[in-house]
Each structure stands twice: as C-alpha cells, then as structure tokens.
N, C-alpha and C positions, 0 to 999 in steps of 0.2 A: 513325671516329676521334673521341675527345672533345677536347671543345674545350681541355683540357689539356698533349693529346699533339700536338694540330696547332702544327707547327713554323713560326717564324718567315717562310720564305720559301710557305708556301704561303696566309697570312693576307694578307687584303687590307689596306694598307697606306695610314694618314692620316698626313700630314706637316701640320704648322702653320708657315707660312715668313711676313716678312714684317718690318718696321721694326723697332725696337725701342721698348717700351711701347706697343703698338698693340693688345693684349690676347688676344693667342695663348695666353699664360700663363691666365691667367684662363677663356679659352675651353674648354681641357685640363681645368681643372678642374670646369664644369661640365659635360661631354662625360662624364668619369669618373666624375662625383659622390665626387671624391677632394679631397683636396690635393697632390697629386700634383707640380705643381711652383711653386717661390715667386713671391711675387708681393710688388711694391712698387711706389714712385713709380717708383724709381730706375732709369734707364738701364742696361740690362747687367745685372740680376737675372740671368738666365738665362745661364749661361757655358757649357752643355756641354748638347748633345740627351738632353731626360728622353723614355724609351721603357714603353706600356703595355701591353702585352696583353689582350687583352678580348673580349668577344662582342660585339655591335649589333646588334639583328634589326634589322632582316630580312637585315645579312647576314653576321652569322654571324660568326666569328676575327676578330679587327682586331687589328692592330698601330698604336698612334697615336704620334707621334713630337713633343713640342715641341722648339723650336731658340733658340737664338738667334739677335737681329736681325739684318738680313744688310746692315743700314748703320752699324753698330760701326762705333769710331775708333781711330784707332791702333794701334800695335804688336800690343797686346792684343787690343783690338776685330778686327782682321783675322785673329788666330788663331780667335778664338770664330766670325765669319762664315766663316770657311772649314769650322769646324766642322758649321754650320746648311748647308753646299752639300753638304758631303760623306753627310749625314744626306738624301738624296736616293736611291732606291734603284734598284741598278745590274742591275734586270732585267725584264721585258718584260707580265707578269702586270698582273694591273687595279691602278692603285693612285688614290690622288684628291690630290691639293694646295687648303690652302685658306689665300690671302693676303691680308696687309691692308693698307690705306692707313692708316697713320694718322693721316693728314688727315682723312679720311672716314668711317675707324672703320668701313668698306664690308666685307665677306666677298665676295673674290672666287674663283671656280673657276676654276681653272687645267688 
C-alpha cells in the first residue's frame, strides 16, 4: 500500500496537546516543514485541530494532529479545549502525545 492510499486509522498517530502559546503551533510547523497551522502572540490562534498526513522515516504514515490549548477560558475557550480532548484518538494501535509546559517551554512524552 502506498503511502497515499494508507488510511487514516492504520497510520500512526502524533497529537500536539498542551497550554496555549506554549509552541505546539510552531512545532507542527517545523515537524511539517509547512505552514501548516497559524501562529501568533495571541492566546487562542488555534480554534479547531489542524490534521496532517505525512510520512516520517523511520516510521512510515503519520498522521500529526495540532490542537488547541486545553487551558482556554471561557465559554469559547471550553468549546476549543474540548475540541483538543476530543482530537485524542479512540483506538488501541501505537499512537505518541507530545505536551508542553509553558512555563518550561519542556517537550514532554506522554
């Protein structure tokens, strides 16, 4: 199967979870070598999970997922983080989470 025709659920799967402006966004982009999703000062850029399809040797299909922050405020804000939980995938296969402080501006494995 080329890497074309390999379907969503059988690609291994990178989600970017984690504060907001703590530089998930930014990350995506150079991970992609895209512009892939916006980036600003501003709190809340990110409203809605930008999803990529891609290869990465060594391994192979990826599916890369940025989210939005999952400490959003407000009415709004709790829509968009409920967003970035649901953007979490609901089956058993390999997949990686990679969160950040950003306090610490740290890459942590989850």
């Amino acid at each position: 199967m080329s890497l074309n025709e390999t379907v969503s659920a059988e690609r291994v799967h990178i989600g970017f979870f984690g504060l907001r402006n703590a530089g998930k966004s930014s990350l995506v982009n150079a991970v992609t070598n895209q512009d892939l999703s916006l980036v600003s000062p501003v709190k809340g850029t990110t409203t809605d999970p930008v999803t990529k399809a891609m290869e990465i040797l060594p391994l192979g299909p990826v599916l890369i997922t940025d989210t939005p922050g999952i400490d959003d405020e407000g009415e709004l804000g709790s829509m968009r983080a409920g967003r970035a939980k649901k953007a979490l995938p609901r089956r058993t296969s390999p997949c990686s989470f990679v969160a950040f402080s950003s306090r610490y501006r740290a890459m942590i494995k989850i």
